[in-house]
LUMVOFI-58062 format. One record per atom (N, C-alpha, C): residue in one letter; x negated, y negated, z. Coordinates in steps of 0.1 Angstrom, whole numbers, always signed. Example, Ala and Ser with C-alpha at 12.3 -4.5 7.8 and 13.67 -1.06 7.14 Angstrom:
BEGIN
+-----+-------+-------+-------+
| res |     u |     v |     w |
+-----+-------+-------+-------+
|   A |  -132 |   +57 |   +78 |
|   A |  -123 |   +45 |   +78 |
|   A |  -132 |   +33 |   +78 |
|   S |  -128 |   +22 |   +71 |
|   S |  -137 |   +11 |   +71 |
|   S |  -129 |    +0 |   +79 |
+-----+-------+-------+-------+
This chain:
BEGIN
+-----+-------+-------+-------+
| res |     u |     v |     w |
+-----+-------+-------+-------+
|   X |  +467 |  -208 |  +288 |
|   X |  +472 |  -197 |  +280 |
|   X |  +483 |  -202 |  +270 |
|   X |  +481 |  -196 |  +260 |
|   X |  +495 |  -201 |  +246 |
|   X |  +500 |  -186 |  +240 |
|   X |  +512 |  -187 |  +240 |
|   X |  +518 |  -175 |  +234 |
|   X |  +527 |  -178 |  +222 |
|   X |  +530 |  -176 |  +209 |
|   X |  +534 |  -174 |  +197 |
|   X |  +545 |  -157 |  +200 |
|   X |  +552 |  -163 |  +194 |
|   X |  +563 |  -150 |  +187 |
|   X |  +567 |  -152 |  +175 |
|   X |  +571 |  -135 |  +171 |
|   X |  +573 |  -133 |  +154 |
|   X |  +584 |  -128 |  +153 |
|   X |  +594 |  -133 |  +147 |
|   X |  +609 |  -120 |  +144 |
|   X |  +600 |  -109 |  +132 |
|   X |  +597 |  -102 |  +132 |
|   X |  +593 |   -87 |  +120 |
|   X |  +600 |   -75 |  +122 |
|   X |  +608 |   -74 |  +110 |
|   X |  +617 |   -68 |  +109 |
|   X |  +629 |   -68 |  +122 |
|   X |  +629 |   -59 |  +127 |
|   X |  +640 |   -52 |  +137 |
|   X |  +631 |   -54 |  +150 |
|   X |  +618 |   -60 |  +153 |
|   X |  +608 |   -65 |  +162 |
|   X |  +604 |   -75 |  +166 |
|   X |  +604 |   -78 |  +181 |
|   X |  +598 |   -94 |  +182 |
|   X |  +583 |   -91 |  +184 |
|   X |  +576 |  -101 |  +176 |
|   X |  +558 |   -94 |  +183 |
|   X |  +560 |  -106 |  +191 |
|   X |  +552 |  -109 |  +202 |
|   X |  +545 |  -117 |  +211 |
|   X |  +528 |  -115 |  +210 |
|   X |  +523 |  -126 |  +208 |
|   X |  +508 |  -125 |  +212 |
|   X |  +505 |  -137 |  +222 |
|   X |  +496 |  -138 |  +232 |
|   X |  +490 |  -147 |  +240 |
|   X |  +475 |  -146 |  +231 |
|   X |  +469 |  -159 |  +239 |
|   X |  +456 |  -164 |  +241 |
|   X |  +450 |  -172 |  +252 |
|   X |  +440 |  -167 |  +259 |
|   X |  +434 |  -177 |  +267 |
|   X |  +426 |  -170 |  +270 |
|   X |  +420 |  -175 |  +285 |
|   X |  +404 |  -172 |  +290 |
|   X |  +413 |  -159 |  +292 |
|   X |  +400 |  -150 |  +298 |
|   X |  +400 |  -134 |  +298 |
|   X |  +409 |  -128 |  +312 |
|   X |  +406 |  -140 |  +323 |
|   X |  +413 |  -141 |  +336 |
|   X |  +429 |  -140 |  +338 |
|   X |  +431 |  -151 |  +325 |
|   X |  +447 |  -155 |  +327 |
|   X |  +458 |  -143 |  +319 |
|   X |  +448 |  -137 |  +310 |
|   X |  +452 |  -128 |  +305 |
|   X |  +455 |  -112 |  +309 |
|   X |  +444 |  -112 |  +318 |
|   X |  +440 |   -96 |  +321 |
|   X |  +448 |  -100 |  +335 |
|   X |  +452 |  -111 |  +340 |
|   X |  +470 |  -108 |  +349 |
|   X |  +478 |  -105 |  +344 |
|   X |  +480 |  -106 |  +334 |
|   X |  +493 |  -107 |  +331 |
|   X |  +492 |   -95 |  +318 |
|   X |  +486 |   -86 |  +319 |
|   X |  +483 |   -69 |  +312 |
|   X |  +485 |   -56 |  +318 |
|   X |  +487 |   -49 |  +313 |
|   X |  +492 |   -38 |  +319 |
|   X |  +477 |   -28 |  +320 |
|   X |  +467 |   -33 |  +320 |
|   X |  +455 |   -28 |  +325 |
|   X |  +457 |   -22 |  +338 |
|   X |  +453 |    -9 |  +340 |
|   X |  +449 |    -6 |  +354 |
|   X |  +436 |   -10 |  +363 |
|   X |  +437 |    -3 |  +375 |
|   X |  +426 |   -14 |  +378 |
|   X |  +408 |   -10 |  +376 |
|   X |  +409 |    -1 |  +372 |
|   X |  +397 |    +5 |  +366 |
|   X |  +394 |    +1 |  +354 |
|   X |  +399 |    -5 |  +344 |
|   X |  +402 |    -7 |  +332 |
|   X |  +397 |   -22 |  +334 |
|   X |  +405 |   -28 |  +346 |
|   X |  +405 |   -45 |  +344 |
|   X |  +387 |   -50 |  +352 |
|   X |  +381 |   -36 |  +363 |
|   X |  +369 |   -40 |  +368 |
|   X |  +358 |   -38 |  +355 |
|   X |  +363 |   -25 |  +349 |
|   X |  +351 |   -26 |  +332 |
|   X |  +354 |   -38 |  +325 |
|   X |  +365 |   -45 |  +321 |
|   X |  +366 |   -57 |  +312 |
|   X |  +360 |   -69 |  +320 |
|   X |  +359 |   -65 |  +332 |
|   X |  +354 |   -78 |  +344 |
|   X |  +337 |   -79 |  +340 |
|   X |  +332 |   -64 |  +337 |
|   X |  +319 |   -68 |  +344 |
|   X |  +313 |   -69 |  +327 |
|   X |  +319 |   -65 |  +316 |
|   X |  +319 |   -65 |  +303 |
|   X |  +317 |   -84 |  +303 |
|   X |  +330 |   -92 |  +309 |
|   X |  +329 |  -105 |  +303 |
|   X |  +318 |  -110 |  +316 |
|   X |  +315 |  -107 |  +327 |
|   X |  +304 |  -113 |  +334 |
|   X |  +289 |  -111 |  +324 |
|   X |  +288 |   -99 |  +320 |
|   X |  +277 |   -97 |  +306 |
|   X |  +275 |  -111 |  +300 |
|   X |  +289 |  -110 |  +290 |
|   X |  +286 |  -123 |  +282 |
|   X |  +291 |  -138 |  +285 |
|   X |  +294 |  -140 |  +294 |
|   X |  +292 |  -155 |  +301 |
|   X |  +275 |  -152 |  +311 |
|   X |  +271 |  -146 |  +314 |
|   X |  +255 |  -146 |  +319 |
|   X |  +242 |  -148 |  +305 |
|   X |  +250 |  -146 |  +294 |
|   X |  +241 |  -147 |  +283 |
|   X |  +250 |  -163 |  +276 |
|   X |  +260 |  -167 |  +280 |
|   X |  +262 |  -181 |  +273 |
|   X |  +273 |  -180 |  +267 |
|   X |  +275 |  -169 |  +264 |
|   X |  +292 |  -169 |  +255 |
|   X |  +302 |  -173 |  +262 |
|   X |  +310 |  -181 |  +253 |
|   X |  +327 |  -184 |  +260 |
|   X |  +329 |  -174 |  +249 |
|   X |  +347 |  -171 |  +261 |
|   X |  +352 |  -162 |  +258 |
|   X |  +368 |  -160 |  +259 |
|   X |  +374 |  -158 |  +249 |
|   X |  +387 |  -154 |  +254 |
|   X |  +392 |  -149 |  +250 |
|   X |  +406 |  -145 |  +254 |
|   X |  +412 |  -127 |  +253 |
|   X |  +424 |  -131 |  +245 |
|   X |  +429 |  -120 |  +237 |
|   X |  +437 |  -120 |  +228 |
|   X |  +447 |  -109 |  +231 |
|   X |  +464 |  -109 |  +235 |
|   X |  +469 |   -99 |  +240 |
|   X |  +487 |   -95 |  +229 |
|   X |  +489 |   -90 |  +229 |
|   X |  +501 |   -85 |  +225 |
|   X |  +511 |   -82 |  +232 |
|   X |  +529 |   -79 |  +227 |
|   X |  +537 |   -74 |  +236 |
|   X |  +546 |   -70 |  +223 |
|   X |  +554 |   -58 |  +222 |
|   X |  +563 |   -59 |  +207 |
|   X |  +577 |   -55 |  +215 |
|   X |  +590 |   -60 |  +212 |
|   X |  +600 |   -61 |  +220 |
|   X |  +612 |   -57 |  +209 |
|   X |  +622 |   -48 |  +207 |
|   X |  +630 |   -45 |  +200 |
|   X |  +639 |   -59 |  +199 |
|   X |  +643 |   -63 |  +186 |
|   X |  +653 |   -76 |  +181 |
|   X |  +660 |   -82 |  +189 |
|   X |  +669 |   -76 |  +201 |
|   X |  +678 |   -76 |  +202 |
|   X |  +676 |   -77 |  +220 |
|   X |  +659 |   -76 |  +224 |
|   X |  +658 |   -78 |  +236 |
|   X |  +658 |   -92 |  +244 |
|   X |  +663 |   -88 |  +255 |
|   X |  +667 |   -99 |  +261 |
|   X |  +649 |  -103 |  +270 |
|   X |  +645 |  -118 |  +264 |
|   X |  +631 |  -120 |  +269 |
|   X |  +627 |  -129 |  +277 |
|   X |  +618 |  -130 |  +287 |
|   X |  +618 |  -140 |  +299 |
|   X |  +609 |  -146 |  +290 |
|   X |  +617 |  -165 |  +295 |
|   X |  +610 |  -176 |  +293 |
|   X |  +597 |  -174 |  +301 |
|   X |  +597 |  -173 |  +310 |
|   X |  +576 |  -172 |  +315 |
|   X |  +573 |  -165 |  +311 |
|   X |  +558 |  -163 |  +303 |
|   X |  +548 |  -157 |  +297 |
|   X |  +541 |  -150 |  +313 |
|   X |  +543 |  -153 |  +321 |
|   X |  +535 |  -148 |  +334 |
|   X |  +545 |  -136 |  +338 |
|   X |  +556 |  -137 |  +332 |
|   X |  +564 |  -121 |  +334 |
|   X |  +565 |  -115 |  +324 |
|   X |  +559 |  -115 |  +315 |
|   X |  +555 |  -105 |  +302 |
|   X |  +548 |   -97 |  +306 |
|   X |  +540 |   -86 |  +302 |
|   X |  +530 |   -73 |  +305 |
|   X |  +531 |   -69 |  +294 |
|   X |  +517 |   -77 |  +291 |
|   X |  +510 |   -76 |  +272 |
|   X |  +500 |   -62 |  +274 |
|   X |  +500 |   -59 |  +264 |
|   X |  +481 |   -55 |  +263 |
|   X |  +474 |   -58 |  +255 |
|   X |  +461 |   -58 |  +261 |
|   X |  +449 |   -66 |  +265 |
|   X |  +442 |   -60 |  +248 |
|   X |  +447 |   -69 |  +239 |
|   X |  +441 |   -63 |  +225 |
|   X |  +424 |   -62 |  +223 |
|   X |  +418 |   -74 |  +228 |
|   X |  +403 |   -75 |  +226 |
|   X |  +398 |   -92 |  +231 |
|   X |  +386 |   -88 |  +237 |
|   X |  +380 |  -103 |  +238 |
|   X |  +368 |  -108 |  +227 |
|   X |  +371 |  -121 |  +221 |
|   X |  +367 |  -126 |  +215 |
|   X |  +354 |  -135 |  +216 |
|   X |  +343 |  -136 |  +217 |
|   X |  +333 |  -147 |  +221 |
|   X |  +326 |  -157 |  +210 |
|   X |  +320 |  -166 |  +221 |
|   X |  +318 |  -178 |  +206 |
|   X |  +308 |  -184 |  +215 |
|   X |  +294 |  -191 |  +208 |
|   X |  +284 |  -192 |  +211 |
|   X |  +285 |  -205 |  +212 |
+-----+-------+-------+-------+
């Protein structure tokens, strides 16, 4: 997993990237939400696609932010696949 941050405006954005697993821990998906994106990415790795997940987090300027990305609670923007 790799996470990037942005100062924008009076906002910090955070985005991560990685496989769909390392991501959808560390989302604020419920768990109904995280078994549909489960059986969605079993779909497309049974047909051959890699895949991975793209997530956000936006944090007012002035917040105070944990160095581990594993104590963030992004959401789960979209999964991406590639053949």
């Amino acid at each position: 997993m790799m996470a990037s941050a942005w100062q924008i405006n009076n906002k910090i954005l955070i985005t991560a990237k990685g496989s769909p697993e390392s991501i959808i821990k560390i989302s604020t998906l419920s768990k109904e939400e995280k078994e549909s994106i489960n059986k969605e990415l079993t779909s497309m790795q049974n047909i051959g696609l890699r895949v991975i997940a793209v997530s956000s987090k936006e944090y007012p300027k002035d917040s105070n932010i944990p160095n581990d990305i594993s104590k963030l609670k992004f959401k789960l923007y979209r999964l991406n696949w590639l053949y």
